[in-house]
C-alpha positions as CSV (number, residue, x, y, z in Angstrom):
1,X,68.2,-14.0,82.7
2,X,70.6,-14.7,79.4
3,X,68.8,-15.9,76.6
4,X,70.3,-19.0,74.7
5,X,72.6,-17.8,72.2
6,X,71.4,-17.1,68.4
7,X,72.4,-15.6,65.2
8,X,69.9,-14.8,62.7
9,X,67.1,-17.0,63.9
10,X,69.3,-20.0,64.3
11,X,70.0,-21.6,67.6
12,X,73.6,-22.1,68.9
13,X,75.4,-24.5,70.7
14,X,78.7,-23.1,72.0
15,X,81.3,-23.8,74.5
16,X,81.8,-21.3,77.0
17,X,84.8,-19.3,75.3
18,X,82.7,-19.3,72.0
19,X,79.3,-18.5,73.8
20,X,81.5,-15.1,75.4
21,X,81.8,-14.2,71.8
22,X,78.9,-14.4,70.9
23,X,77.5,-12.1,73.5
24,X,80.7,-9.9,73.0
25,X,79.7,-9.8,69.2
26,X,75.9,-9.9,70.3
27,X,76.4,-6.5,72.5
28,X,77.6,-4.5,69.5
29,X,74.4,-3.7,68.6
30,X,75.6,-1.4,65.5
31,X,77.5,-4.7,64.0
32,X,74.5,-7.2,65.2
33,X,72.2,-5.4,63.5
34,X,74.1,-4.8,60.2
35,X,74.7,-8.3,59.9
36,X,70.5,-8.9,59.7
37,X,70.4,-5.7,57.2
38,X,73.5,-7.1,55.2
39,X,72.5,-10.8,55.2
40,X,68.7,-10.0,54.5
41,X,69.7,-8.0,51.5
42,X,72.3,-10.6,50.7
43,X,70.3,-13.1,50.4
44,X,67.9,-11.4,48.3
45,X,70.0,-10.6,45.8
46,X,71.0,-14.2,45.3
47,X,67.6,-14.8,43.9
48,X,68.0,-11.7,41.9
49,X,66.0,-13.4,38.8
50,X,63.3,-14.3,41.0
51,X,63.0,-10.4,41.6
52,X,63.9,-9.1,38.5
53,X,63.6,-11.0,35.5
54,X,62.4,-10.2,31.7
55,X,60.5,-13.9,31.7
56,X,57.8,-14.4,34.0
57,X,57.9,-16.5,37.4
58,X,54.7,-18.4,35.9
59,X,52.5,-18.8,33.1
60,X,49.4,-20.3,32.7
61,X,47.9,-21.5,28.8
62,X,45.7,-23.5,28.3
63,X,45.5,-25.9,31.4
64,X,49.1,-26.3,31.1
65,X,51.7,-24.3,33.8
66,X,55.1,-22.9,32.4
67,X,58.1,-21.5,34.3
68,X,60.1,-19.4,32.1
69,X,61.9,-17.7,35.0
70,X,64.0,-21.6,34.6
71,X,63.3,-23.0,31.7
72,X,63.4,-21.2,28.1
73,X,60.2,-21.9,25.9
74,X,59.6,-21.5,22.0
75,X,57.3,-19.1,20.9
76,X,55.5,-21.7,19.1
77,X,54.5,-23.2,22.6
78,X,52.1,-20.4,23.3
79,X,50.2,-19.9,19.8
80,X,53.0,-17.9,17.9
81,X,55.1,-18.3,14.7
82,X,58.8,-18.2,15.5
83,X,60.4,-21.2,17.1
84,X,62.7,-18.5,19.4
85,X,62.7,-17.8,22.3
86,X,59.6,-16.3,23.8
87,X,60.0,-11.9,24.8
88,X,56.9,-12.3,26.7
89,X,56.8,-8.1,26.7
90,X,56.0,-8.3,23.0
91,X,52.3,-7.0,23.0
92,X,51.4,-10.0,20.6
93,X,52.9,-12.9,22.3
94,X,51.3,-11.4,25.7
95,X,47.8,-11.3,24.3
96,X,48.1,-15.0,22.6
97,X,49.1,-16.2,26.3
98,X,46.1,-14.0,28.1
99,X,43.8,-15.4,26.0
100,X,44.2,-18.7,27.1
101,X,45.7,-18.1,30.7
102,X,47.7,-15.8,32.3
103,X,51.1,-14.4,33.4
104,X,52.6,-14.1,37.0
105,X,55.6,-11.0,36.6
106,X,58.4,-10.7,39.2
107,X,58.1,-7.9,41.3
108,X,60.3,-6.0,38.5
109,X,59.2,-7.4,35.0
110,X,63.2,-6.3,33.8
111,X,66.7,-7.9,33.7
112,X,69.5,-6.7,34.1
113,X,70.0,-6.3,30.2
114,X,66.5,-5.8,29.3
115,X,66.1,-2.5,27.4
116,X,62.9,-0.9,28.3
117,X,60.6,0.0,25.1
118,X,58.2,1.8,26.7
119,X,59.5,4.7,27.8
120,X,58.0,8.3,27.9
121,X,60.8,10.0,27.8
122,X,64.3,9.7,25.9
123,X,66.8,7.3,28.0
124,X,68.4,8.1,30.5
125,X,65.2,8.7,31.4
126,X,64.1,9.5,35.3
127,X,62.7,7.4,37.7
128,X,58.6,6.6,37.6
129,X,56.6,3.8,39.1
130,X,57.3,1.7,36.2
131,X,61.3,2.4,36.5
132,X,61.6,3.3,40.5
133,X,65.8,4.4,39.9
134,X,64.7,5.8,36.4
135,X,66.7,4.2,33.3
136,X,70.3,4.0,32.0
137,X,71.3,6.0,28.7
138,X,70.6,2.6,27.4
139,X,67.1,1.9,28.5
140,X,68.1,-0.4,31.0
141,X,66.2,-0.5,34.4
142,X,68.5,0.8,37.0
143,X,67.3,-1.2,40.1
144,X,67.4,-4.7,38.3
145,X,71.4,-3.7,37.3
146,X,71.9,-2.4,40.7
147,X,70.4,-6.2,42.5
148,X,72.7,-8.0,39.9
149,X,75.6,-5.6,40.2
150,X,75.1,-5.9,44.4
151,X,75.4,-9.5,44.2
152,X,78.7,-9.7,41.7
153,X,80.1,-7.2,43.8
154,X,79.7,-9.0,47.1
155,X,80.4,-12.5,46.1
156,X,83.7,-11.3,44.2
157,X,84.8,-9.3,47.4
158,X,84.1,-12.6,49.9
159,X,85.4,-15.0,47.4
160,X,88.8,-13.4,47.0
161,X,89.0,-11.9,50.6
162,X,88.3,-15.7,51.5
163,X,91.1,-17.0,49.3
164,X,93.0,-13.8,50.1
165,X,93.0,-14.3,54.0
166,X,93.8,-18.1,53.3
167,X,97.1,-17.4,51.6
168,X,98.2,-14.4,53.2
169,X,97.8,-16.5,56.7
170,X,99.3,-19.2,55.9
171,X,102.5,-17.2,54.2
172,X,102.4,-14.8,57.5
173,X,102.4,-17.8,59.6
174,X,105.2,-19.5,57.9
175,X,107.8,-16.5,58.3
176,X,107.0,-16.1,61.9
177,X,107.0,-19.3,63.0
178,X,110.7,-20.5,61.1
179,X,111.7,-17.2,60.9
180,X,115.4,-17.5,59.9
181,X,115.9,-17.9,56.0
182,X,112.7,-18.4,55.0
183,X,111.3,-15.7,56.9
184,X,114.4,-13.1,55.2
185,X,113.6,-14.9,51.7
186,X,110.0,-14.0,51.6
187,X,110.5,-10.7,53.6
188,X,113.0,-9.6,50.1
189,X,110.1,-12.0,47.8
190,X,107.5,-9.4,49.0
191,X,109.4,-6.3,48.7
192,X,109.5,-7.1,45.0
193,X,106.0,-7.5,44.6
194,X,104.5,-5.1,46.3
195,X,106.8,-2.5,44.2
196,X,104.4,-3.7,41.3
197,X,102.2,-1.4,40.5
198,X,98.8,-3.4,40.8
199,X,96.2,-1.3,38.9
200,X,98.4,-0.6,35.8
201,X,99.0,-4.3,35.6
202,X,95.5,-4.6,36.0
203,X,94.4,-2.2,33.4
204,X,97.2,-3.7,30.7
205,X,96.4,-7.1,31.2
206,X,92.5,-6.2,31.1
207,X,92.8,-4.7,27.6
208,X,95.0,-7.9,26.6
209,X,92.8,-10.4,27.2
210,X,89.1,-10.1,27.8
211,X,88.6,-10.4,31.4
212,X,85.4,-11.8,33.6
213,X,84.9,-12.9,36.9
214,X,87.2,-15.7,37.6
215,X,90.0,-14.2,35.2
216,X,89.5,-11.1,37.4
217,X,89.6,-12.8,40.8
218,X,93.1,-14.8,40.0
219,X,94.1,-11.5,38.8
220,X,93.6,-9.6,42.6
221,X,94.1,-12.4,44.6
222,X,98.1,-12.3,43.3
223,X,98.9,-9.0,45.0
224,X,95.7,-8.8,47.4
225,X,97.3,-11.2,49.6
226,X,99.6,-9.5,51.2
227,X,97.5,-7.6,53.1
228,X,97.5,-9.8,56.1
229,X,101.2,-11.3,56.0
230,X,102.7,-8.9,58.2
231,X,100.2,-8.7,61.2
232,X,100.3,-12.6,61.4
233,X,104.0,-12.7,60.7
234,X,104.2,-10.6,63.8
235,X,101.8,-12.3,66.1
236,X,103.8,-15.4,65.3
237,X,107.3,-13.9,66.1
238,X,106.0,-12.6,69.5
239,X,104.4,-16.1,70.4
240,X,107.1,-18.6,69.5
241,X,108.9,-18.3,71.7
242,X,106.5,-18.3,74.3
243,X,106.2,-20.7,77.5
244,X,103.3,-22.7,75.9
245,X,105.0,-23.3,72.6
246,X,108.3,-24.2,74.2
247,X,106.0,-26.4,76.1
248,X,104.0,-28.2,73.4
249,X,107.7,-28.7,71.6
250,X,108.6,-30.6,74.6
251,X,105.8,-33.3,74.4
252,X,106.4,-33.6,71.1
253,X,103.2,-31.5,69.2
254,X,103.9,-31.3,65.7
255,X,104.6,-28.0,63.6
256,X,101.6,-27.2,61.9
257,X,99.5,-28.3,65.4
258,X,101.2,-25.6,67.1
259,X,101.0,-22.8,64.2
260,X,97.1,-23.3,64.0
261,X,95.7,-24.4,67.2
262,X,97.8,-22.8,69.6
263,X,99.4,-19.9,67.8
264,X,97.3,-18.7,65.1
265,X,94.1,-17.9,67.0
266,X,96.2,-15.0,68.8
267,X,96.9,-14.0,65.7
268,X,92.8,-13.7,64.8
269,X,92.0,-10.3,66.2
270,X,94.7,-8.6,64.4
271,X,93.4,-10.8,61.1
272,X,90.3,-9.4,61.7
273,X,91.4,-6.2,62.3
274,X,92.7,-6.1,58.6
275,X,89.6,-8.3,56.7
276,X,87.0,-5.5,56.4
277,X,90.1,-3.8,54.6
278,X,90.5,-6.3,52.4
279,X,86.7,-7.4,51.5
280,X,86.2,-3.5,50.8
281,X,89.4,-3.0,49.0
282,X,88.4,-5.6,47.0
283,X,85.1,-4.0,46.0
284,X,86.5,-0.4,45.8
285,X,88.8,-2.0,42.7
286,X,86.2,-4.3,41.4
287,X,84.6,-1.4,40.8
288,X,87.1,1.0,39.9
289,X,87.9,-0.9,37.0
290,X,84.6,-1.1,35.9
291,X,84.4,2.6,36.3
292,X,87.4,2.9,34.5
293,X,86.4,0.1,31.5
294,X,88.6,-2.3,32.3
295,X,86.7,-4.9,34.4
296,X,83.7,-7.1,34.1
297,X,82.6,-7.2,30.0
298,X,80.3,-4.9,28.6
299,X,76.6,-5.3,29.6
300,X,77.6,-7.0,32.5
301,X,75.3,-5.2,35.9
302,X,78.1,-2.9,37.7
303,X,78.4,-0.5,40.3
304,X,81.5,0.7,38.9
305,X,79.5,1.3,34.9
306,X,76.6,2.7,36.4
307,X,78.9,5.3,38.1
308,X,80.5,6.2,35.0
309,X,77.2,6.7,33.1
310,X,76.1,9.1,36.5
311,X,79.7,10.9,35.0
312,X,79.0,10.8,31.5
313,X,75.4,11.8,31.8
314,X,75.3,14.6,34.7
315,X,71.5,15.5,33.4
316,X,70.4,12.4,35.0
317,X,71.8,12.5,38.9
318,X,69.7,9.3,39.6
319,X,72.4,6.9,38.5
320,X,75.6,8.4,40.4
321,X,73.2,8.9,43.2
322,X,72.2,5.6,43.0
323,X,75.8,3.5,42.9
324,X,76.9,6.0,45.3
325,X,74.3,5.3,47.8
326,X,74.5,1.4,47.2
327,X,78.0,1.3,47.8
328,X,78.4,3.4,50.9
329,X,75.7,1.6,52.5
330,X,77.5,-1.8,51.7
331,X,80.8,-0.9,52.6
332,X,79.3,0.6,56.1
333,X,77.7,-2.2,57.0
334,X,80.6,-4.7,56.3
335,X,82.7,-2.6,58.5
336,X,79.9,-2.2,61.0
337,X,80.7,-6.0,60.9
338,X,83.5,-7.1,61.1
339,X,84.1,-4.3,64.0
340,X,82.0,-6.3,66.0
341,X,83.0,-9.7,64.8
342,X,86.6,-8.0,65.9
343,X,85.2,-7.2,69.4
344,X,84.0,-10.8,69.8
345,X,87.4,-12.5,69.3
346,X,89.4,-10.1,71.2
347,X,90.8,-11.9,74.3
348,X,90.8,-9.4,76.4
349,X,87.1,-9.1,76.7
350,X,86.8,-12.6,76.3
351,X,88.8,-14.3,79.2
352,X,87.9,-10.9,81.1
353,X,83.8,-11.8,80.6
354,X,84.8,-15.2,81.5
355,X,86.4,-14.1,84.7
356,X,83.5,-12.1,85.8
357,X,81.4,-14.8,85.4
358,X,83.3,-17.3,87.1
359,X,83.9,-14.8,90.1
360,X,80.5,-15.7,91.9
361,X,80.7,-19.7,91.4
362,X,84.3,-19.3,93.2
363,X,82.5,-17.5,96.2
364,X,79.8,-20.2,96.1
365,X,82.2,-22.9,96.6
366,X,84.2,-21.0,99.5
């Protein structure tokens, strides 16, 4: 007997096309169960300052509850001299606070840019229960950069494969579906920019101005959407011409009606064929340029810096081993993914499930 259809604990209420998918996505076990890994992990790492943070997630003086993990607090709040910010590991301000109360930690008491005073050894210095990836060769806890660095990489990959797939569809579409002059005009339009070379644009304009995330992201998402223009582009060629386009003309269905409800989800599988390229492409550079010094600003928690202090300092393997494990387990899983999410829209399986299923209802009937 089939279970009702969920995803990740949630309960789902499909049609029956939709409700094939699922199961289609559902019986690729490697990609179903890589989404939970990813997702849990994911979502962890979005409330990275819960996890690891500098400031406590509670504090307790004198009757009185404080959440520095939200809200910044003087030092003259809990007994001391300097109306600054509170560094709750400074040995005095801790004892003033334990005198009075107490002090809930995160699970790791460092942020991503906390420099770790403590340490036996000279930084980089190797992993201990206190530090479980060892430090950076600036006392900086490895595992609280690699939670932060995990989540910018992520959300910038999504965000501009997102924007990426928008643009690139929609540009795809619009050749395929005219074809003619516009389809020629942006055909010679991309030739152009393709020729650019991407990553020397990227590493001049990076040591013009002084890039973040956002400045980054418009950056890549000018040449990473062409990625997708010429699978769609193609799908849309084939299918205008069509029976069921030539019939939807007829009764008079609109332009962009036909391009997106009937035509473009043909083009879907090939789309997400190429997405997993795209989102890990986008990661790969993300963090090649940090590698390289010419992407996020300095301090900021980065796959790509914490790989080029593994190069500079080869005494201490824990930090290439680290970034390199942290990447190749992300980018597996999103192509563990998005192969499944692949399998789920493919037609063929699809409308052939759907046959199978309908197969005994038809006997029934006869």
């Amino acid at each position: 007997m089939r279970h009702e259809p969920r995803l990740l604990g949630f309960r789902l209420r499909l049609n029956p096309i939709n409700e094939r998918r699922y199961w289609n996505f559902r019986n690729n076990r490697r990609g179903y169960w890589s989404l939970h890994i990813f997702v849990l992990v994911f979502v962890l790492s979005l409330f990275a300052e819960f996890i690891a943070n500098e400031r406590p997630l509670l504090v307790s003086y004198d009757g009185q509850l404080y959440f520095p993990v939200l809200v910044g607090y003087p030092e003259t709040e809990f007994g001391g001299f300097f109306p600054t910010d509170t560094d709750y590991h400074d040995p005095f301000v801790r004892e003033l606070i334990e005198e009075n109360g107490w002090i809930l930690w995160p699970p790791i008491p460092y942020s991503y840019n906390t420099i770790v005073r403590d340490l036996g050894t000279p930084a980089p210095s190797p992993p201990t229960w206190q530090n479980l990836l060892g430090t950076d060769d600036q006392a900086r806890d490895v595992l609280a950069r690699v939670i932060y660095g995990f989540r910018i990489s992520v959300l910038f990959g999504l965000t501009l494969t997102v924007l990426s797939s928008i643009v690139g569809i929609a540009a795809g579409a619009l050749q395929g579906y005219f074809g003619g002059w516009v389809d020629l005009g942006f055909q010679r339009f991309m030739e152009i920019w393709s020729g650019l070379p991407t990553l020397y644009l990227l590493i001049i304009l990076a040591s013009i101005v002084t890039p973040n995330f956002w400045w980054l992201l418009g950056l890549m998402l000018l040449f990473s959407w062409m990625g997708l223009v010429d699978v769609v582009r193609a799908e849309f060629l084939r299918a205008r011409n069509l029976d069921f386009v030539r019939a939807a003309r007829a009764l008079g269905v609109g332009n962009a009606t036909i391009m997106f409800r009937h035509i473009l989800p043909n083009a879907m599988v090939a789309s997400l064929t190429f997405m997993p390229f795209i989102l890990n492409g986008s990661i790969t550079t993300l963090t090649s340029l940090d590698f390289l010094g010419f992407g996020l600003p300095p301090g900021s928690p980065s796959l790509g810096e914490l790989l080029a202090q593994g190069k500079n300092n080869l005494q201490a393997p824990w930090l290439g081993i680290s970034g390199f494990m942290v990447l190749a387990i992300m980018l597996s899983l999103l192509i563990f993914i998005f192969e499944a999410v692949r399998d789920a829209f493919d037609p063929r399986k699809t409308f052939a499930a759907l046959a199978v299923d309908a197969a005994p209802h038809a006997r029934g009937h006869a």
